[in-house]
N, C-alpha and C positions, 0 to 999 in steps of 0.2 A: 504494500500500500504506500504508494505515494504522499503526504500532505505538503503543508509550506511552511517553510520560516519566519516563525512570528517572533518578532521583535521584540514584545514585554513578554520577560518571564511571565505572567499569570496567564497570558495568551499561549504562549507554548505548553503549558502544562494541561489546559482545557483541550488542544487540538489531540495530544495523545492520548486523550480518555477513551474514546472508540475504538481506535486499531490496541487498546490493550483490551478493553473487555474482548474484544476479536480474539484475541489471540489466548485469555483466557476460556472459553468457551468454546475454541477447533482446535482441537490437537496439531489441524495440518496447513496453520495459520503460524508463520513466527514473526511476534514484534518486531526482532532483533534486525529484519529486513528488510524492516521501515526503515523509508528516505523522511527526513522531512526536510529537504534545502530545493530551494529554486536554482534549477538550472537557465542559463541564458540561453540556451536552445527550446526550452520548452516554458517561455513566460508566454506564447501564445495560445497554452491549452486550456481547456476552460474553468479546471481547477484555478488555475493562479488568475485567470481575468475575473471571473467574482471572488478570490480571495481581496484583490486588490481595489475592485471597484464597489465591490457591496459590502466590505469587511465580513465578509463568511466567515470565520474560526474555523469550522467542521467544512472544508472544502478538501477534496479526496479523489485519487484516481486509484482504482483496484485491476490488479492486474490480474489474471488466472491463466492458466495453461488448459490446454485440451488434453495434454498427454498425463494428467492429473499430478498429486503433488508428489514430490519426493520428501517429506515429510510429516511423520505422524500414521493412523493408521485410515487406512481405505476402501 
């Protein structure tokens, strides 16, 4: 899961609250690889266009595979 780089510590601590209960709740979910930084190649995605123009906190891009996960159980 992708999020963004909030700026005030109390902001960055409310963005990670979802991808941890995520990650507490799917074994085949890992926190640990979670991004949360803005790349300058990808400030045109739509995550970071409402992060930055509507102040979203909980603005998120979740990635998944078709070939399912390599970990946890499935």
């Amino acid at each position: 899961m992708f999020g963004n780089n909030q700026t005030k510590v109390q902001e960055r601590n409310k963005e990670k609250i979802f991808p941890s209960l995520f990650a507490e709740n799917l074994d085949m979910f890992s926190f640990d690889e979670c991004c949360f930084a803005v790349q300058k190649s990808r400030e045109s995605t739509a995550r970071i266009v409402m992060w930055r123009e509507f102040n979203l906190v909980n603005s998120f891009t979740l990635e998944i595979s078709f070939m399912g996960p390599n970990k946890g159980q499935f």
